[in-house]
Backbone as CSV, one residue per row, in Angstrom:
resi,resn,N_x,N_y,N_z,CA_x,CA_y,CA_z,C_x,C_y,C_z
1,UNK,0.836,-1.200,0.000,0.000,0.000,0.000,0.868,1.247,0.000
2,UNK,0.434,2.396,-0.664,0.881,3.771,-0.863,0.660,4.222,0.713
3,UNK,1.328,4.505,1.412,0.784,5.389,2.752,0.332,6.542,2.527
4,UNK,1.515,6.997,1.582,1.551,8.602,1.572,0.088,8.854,1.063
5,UNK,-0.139,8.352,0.135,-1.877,8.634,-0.785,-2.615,7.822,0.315
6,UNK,-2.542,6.787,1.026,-3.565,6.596,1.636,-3.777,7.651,2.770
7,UNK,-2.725,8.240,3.269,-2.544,9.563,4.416,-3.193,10.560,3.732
8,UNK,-3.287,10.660,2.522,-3.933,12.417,1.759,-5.407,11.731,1.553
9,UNK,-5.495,10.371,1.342,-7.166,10.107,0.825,-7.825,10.436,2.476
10,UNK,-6.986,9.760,3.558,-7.704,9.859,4.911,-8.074,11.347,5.728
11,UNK,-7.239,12.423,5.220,-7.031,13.625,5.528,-8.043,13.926,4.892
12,UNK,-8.331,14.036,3.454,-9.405,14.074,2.505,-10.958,13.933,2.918
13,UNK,-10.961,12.159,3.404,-12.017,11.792,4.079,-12.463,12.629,5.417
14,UNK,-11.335,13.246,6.075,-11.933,13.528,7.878,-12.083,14.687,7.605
15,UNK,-11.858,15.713,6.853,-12.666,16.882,6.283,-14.098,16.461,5.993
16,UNK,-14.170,15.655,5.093,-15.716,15.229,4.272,-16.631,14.704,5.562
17,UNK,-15.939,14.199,6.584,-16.924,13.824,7.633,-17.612,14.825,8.510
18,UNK,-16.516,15.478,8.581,-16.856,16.519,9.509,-17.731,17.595,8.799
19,UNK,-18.147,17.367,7.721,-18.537,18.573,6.702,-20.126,17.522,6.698
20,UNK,-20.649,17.042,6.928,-21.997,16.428,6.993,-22.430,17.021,7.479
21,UNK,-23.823,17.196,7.334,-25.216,18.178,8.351,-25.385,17.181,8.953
22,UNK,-25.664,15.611,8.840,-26.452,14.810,9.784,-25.377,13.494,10.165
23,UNK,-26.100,13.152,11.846,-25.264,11.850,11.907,-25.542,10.876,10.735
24,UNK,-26.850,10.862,10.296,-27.038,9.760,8.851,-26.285,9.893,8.063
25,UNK,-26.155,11.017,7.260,-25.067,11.703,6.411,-23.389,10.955,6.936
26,UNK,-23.056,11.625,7.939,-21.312,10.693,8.485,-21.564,9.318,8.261
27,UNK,-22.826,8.564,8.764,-22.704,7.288,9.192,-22.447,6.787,7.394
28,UNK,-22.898,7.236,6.975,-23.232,6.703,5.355,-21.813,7.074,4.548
29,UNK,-21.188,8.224,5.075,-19.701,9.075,4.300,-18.952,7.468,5.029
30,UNK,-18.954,7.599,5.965,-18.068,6.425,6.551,-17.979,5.187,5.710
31,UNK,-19.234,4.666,5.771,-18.919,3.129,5.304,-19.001,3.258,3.757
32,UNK,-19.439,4.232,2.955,-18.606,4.818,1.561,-17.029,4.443,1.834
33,UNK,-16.780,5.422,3.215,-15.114,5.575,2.919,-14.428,4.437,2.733
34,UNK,-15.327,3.388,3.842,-14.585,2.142,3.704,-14.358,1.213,2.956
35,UNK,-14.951,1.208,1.972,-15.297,0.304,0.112,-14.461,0.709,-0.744
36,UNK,-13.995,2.699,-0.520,-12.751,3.495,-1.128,-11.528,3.298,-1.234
37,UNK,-11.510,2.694,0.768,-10.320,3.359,1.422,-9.629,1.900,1.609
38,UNK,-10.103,1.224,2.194,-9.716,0.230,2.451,-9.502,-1.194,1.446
39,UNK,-8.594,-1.641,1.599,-8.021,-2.911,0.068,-9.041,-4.164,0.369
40,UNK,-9.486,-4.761,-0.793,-10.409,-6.176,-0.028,-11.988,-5.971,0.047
41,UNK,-12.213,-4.491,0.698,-13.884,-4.508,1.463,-14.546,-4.179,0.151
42,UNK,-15.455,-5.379,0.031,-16.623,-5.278,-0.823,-18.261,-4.555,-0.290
43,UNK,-18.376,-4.585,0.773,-19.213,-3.468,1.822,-19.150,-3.761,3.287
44,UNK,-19.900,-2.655,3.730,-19.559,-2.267,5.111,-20.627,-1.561,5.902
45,UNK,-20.911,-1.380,6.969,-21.808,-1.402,7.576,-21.560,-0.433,9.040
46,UNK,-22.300,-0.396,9.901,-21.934,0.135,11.226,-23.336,-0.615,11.965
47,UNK,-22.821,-1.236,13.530,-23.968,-2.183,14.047,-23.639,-1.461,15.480
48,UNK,-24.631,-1.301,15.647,-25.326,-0.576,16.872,-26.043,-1.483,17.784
49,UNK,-25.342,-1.727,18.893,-26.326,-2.842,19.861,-26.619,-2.191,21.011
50,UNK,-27.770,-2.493,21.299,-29.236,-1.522,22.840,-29.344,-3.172,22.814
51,UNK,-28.740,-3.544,24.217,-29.084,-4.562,24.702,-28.565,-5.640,23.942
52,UNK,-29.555,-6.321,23.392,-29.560,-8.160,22.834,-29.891,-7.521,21.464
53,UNK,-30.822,-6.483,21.059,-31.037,-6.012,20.102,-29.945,-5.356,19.029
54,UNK,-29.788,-5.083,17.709,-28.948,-5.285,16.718,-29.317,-3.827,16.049
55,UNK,-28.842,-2.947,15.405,-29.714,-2.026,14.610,-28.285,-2.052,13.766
56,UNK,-28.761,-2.017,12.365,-27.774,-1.735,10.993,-27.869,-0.650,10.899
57,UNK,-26.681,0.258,10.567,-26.795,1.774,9.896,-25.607,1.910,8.984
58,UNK,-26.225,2.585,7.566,-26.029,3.043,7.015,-25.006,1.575,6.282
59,UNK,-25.917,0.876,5.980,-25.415,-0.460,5.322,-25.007,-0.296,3.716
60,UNK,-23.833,-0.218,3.325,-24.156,-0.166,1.837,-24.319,-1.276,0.910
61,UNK,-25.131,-2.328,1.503,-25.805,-3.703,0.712,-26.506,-4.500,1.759
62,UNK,-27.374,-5.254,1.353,-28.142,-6.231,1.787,-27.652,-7.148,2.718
63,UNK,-26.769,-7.411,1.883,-26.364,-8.802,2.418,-25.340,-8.098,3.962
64,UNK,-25.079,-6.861,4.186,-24.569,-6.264,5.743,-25.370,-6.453,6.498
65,UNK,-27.150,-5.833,6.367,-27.955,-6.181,6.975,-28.343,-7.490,7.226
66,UNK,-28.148,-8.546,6.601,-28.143,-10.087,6.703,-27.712,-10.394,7.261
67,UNK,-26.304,-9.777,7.476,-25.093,-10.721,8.577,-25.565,-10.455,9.987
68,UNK,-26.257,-8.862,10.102,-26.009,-8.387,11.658,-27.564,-9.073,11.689
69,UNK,-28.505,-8.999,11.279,-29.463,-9.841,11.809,-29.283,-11.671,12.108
70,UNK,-28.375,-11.759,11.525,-28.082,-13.461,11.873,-27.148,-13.165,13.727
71,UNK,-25.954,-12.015,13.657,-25.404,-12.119,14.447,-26.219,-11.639,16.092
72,UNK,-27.546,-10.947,15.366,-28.445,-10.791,16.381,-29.372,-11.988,17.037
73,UNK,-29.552,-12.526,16.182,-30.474,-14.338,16.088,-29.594,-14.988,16.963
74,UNK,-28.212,-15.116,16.877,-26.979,-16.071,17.196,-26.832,-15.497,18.542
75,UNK,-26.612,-14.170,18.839,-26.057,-13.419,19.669,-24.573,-13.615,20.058
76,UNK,-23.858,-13.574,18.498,-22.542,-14.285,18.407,-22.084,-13.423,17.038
77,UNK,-20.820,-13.561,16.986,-20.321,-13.164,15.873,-19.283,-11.483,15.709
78,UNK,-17.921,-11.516,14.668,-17.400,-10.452,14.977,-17.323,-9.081,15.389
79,UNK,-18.621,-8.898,14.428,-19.503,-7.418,14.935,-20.018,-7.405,15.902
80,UNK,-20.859,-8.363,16.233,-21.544,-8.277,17.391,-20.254,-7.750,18.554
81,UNK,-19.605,-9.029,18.506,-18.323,-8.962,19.834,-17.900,-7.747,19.702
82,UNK,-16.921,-6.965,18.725,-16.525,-5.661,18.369,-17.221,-4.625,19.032
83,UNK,-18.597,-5.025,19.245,-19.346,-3.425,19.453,-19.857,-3.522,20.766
84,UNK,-19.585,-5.033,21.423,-20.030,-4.957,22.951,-18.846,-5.590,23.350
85,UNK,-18.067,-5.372,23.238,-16.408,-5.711,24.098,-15.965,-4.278,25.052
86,UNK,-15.466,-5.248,26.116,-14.838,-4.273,27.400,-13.594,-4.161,27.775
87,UNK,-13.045,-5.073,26.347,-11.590,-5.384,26.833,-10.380,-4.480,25.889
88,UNK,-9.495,-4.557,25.949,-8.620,-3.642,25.212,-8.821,-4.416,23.557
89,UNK,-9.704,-5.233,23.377,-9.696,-5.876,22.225,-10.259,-4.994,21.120
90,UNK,-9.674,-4.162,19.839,-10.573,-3.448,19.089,-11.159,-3.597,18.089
91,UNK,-10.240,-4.466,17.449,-10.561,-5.505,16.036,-10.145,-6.625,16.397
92,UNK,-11.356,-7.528,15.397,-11.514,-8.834,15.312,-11.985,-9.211,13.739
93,UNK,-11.303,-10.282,13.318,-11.186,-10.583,12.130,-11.416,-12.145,11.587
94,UNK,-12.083,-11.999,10.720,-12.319,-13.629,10.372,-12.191,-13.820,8.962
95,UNK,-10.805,-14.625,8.894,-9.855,-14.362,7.220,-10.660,-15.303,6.554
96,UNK,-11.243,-16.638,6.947,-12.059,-17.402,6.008,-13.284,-18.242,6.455
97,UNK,-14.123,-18.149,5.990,-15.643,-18.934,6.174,-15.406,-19.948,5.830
98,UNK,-14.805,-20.338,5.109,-14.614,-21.626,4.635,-14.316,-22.408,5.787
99,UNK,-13.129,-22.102,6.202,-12.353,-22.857,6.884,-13.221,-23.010,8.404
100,UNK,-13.288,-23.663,9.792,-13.795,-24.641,10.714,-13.515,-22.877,11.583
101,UNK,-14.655,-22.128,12.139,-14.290,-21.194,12.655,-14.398,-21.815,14.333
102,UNK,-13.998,-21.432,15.277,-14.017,-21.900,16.577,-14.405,-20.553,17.322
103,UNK,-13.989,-19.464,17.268,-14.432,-18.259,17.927,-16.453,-18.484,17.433
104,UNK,-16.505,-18.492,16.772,-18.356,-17.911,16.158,-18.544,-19.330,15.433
105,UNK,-18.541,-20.455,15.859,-19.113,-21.689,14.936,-20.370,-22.037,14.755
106,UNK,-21.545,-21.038,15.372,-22.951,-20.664,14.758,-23.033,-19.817,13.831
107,UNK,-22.287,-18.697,13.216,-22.137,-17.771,12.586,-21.900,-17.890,10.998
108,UNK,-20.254,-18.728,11.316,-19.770,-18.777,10.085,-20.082,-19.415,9.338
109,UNK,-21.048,-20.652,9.245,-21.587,-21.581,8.034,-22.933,-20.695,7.718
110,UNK,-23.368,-20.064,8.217,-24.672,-19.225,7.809,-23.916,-18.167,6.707
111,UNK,-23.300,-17.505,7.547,-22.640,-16.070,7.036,-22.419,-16.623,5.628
112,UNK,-21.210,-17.531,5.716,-20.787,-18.044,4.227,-21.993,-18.103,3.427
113,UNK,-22.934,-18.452,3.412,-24.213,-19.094,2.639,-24.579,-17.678,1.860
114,UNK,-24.242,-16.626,2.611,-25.127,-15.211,2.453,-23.778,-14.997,1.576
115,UNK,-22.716,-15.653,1.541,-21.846,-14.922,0.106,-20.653,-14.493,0.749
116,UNK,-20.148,-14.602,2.064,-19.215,-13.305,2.600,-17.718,-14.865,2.403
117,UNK,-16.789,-13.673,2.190,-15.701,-14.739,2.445,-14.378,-14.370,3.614
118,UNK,-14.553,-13.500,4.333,-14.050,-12.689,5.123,-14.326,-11.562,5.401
119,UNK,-14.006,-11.079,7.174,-14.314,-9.547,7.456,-14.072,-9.719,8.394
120,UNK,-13.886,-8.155,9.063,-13.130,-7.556,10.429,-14.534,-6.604,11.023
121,UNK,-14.334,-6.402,12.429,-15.205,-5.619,13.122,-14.101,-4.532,13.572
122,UNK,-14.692,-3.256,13.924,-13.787,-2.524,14.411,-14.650,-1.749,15.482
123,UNK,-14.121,-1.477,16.631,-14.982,-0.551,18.019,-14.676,0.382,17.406
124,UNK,-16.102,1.445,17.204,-16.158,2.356,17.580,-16.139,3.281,18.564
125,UNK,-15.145,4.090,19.081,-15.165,4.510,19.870,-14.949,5.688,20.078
126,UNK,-14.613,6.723,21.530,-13.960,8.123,21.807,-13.436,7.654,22.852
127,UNK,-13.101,8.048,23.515,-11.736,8.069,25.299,-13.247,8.042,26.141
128,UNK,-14.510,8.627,25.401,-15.702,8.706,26.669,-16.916,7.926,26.375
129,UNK,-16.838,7.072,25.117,-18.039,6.549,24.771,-17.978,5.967,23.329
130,UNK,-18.589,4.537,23.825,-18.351,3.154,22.468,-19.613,3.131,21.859
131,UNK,-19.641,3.560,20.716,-20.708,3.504,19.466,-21.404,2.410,19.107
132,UNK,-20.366,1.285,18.969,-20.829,0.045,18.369,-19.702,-0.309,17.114
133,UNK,-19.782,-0.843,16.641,-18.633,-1.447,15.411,-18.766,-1.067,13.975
134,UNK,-17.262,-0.650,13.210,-17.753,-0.193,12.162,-17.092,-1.891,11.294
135,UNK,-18.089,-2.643,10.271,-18.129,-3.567,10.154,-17.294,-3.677,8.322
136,UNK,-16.225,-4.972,7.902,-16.467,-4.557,6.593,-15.988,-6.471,6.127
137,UNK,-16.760,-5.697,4.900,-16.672,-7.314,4.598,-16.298,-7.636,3.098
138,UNK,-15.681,-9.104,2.855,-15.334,-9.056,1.604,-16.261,-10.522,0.933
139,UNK,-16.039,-10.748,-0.485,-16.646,-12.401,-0.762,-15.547,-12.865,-1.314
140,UNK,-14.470,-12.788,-0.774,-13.273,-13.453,-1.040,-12.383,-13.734,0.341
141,UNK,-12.208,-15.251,0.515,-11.472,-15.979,1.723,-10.325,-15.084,1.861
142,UNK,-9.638,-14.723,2.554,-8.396,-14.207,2.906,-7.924,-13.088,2.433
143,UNK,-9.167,-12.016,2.107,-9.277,-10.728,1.370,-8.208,-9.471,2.135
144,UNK,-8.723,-9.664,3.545,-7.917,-8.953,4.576,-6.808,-9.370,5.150
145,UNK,-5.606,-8.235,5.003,-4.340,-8.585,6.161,-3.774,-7.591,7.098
146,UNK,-2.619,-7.671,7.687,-2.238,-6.717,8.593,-2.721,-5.275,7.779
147,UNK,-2.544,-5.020,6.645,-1.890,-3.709,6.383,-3.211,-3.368,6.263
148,UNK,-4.325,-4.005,5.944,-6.115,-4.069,5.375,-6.612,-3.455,6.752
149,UNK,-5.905,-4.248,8.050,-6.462,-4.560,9.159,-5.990,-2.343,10.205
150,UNK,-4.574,-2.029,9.861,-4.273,-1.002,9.973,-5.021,0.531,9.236
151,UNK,-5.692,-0.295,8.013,-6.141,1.243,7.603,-7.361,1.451,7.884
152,UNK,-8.276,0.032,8.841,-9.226,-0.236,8.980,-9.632,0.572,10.186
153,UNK,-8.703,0.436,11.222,-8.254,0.554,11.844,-8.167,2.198,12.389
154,UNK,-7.323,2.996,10.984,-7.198,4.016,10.990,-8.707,5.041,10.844
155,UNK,-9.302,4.233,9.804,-10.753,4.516,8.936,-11.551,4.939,10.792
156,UNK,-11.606,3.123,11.442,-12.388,3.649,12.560,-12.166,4.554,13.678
157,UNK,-11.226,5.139,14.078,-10.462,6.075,14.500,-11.465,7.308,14.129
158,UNK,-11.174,7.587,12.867,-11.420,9.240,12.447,-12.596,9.245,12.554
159,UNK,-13.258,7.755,12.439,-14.850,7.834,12.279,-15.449,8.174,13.677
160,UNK,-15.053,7.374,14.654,-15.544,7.886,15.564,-15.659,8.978,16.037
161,UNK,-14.458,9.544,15.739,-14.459,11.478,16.130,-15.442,12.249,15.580
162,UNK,-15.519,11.668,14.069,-16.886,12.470,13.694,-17.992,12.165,14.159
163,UNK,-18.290,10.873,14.264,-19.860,10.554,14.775,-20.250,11.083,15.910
164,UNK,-18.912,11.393,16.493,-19.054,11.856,18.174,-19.340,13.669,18.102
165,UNK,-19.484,14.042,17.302,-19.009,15.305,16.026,-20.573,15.661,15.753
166,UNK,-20.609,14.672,15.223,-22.334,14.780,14.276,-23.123,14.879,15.720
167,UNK,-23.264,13.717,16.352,-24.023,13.325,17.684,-24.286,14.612,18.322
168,UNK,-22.941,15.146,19.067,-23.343,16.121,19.871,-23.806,17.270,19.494
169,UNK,-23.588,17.706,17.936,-24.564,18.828,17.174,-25.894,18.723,16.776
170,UNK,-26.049,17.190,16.502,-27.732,16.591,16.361,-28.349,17.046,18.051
171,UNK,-27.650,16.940,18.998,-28.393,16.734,20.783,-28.066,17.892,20.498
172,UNK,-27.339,19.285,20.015,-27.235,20.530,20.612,-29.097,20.988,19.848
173,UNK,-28.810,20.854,18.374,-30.185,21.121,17.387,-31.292,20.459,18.586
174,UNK,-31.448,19.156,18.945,-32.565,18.832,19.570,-32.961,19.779,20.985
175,UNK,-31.615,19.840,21.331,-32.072,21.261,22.738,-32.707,22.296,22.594
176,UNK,-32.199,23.621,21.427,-32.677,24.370,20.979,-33.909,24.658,20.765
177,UNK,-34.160,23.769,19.748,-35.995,23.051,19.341,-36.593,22.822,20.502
178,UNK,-35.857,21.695,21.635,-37.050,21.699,22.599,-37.333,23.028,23.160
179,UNK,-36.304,23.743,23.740,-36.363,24.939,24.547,-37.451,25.776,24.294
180,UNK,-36.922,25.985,22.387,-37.792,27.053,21.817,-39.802,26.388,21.706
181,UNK,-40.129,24.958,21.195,-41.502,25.293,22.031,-41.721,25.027,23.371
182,UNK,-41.099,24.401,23.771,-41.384,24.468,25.889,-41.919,26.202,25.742
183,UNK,-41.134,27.003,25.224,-41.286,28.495,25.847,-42.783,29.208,24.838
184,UNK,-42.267,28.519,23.946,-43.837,28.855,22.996,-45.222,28.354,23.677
185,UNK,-45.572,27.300,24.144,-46.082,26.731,25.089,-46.597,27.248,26.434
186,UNK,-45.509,27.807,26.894,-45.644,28.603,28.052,-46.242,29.910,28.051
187,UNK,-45.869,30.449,26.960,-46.450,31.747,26.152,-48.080,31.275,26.321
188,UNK,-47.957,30.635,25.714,-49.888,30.118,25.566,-50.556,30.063,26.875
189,UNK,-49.808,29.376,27.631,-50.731,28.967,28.763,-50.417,30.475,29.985
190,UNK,-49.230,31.121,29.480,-49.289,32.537,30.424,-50.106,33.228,29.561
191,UNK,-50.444,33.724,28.567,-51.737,34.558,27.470,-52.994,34.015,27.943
192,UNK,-53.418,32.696,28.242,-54.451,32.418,28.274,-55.504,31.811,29.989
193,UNK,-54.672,31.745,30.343,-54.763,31.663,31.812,-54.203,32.752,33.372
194,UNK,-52.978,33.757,32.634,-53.108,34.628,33.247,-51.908,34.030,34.346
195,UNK,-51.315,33.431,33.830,-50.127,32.937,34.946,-48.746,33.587,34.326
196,UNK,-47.791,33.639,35.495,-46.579,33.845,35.795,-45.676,32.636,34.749
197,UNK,-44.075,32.958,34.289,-43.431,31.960,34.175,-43.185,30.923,34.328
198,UNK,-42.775,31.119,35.788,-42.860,29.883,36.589,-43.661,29.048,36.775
199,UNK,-45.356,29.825,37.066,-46.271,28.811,37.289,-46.714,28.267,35.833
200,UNK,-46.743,28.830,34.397,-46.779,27.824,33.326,-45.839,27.164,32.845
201,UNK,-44.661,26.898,33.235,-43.469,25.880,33.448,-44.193,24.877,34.542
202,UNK,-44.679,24.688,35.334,-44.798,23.708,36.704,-46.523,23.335,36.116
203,UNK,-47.177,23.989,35.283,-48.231,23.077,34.508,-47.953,22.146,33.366
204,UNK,-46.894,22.737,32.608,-46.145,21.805,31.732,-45.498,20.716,32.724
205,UNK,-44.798,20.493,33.662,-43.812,19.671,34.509,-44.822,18.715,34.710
206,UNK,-45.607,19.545,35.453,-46.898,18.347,36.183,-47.530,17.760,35.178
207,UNK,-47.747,18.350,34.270,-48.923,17.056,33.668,-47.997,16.153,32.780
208,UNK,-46.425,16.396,32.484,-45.630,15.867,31.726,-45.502,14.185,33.095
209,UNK,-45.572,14.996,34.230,-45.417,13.521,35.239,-46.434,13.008,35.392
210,UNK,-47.438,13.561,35.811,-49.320,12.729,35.932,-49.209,11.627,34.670
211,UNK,-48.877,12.440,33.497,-49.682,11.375,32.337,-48.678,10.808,31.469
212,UNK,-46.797,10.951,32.496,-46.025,9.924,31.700,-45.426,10.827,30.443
213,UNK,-45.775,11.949,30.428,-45.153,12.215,28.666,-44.295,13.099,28.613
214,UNK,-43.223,12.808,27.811,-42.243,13.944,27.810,-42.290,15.155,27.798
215,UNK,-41.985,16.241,28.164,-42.028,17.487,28.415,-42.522,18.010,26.850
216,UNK,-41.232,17.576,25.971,-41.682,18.197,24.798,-42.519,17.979,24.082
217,UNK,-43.287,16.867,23.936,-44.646,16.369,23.564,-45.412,16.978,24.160
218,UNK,-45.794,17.458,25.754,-47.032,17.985,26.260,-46.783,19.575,25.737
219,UNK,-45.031,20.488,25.154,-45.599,21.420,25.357,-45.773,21.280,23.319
220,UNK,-45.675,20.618,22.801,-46.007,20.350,21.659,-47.659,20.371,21.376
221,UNK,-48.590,19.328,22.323,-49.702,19.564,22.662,-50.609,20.837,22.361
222,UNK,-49.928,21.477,23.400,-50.408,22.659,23.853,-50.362,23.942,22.967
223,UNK,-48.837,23.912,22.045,-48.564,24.546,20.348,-50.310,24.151,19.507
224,UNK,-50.286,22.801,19.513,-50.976,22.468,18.347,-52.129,22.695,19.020
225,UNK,-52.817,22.688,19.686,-54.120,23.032,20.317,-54.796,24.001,21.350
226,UNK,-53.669,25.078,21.747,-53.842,26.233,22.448,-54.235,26.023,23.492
227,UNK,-53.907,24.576,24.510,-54.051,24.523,25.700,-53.831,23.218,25.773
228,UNK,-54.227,22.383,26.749,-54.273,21.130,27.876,-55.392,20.750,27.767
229,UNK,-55.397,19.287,27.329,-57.072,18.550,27.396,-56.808,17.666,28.540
């Protein structure tokens, strides 16, 4: 491999990430990058696990979503492990389906069937918080090696910085928005009832706890219908 061009394509790429409006947008630049960037990967994926549960993002083929729903069925397999590991372990790699796997031996005779002939998981991560795995895969046995495994490596690195990038500007946008109708809301119910700040903040609070519903839904409510039913 060229370093030097793979160092200007990666420099290239962590501009383009960081230049997305949405986490969908990065999640999708990413596993693009990785079909680009990386030698071997025929597609790639990012797997997100809440619990026992599996979520695919930003899959660029079918058959990604195939694997992580089998590795969700199994509750086994590289991605899976990759994206719920606690150990200094960051990548994990499986050079051939063919061959008698012993780490995932529910996995790999399925997987193979779906076409794959090797692939690596990689943690996503920051120093404060693990994403889940950015996943890539090839239909050729022994597609990936050290040097495949290093830029993979490198790929998930930058990725995480952005997602962590996108994330906290998506939660800053969602604050804003809530703030701004909570206060629209409040407007209504101080115009129309004749209350103080405070006390149409603590009618929003209360009935958000009586009836279970998030703050911004009840003062959403109250936008769309000029009061409290």
């Amino acid at each position: 491999m060229d370093w030097q061009e793979f160092a200007r394509q990666m420099a290239g790429m962590a501009r383009d990430l960081l230049a997305q409006d949405s986490v969908d947008a990065t999640l999708e630049r990413i596993t693009a990058s990785a079909t680009e960037l990386v030698e071997g990967c025929d597609d790639a994926g990012v797997l997100i696990l809440r619990g026992r549960r599996v979520q695919s993002l930003a899959p660029t083929s079918h058959v990604v979503i195939e694997s992580d729903r089998l590795q969700e069925r199994l509750q086994e397999g590289p991605c899976f492990d990759a994206a719920r590991t606690k150990s200094g372990e960051r990548v994990f790699r499986l050079a051939d389906f063919t061959a008698e796997e012993q780490r995932w031996p529910g996995y790999a005779p399925p997987a193979r069937a779906l076409g794959l002939g090797s692939m690596m998981g990689f943690l996503l991560f920051t120093d404060d918080e693990d994403f889940g795995a950015l996943n890539l895969y090839s239909r050729r046995t022994g597609a990936f090696n050290d040097t495949s495994e290093t830029a993979g490596w490198l790929l998930a690195s930058h990725a995480a910085v952005a997602l962590a990038s996108a994330r906290s500007h998506a939660q800053m946008e969602e604050a804003v928005a809530t703030r701004h109708i909570i206060g629209e809301a409040m407007g209504i119910l101080m115009g129309g009832h004749k209350l103080t700040e405070a006390q149409a903040f603590d009618v929003l609070r209360r009935y958000s706890q009586d009836k279970n519903i998030k703050l911004r839904e009840v003062a959403r409510q109250v936008c769309e219908k000029g009061g409290l039913t």
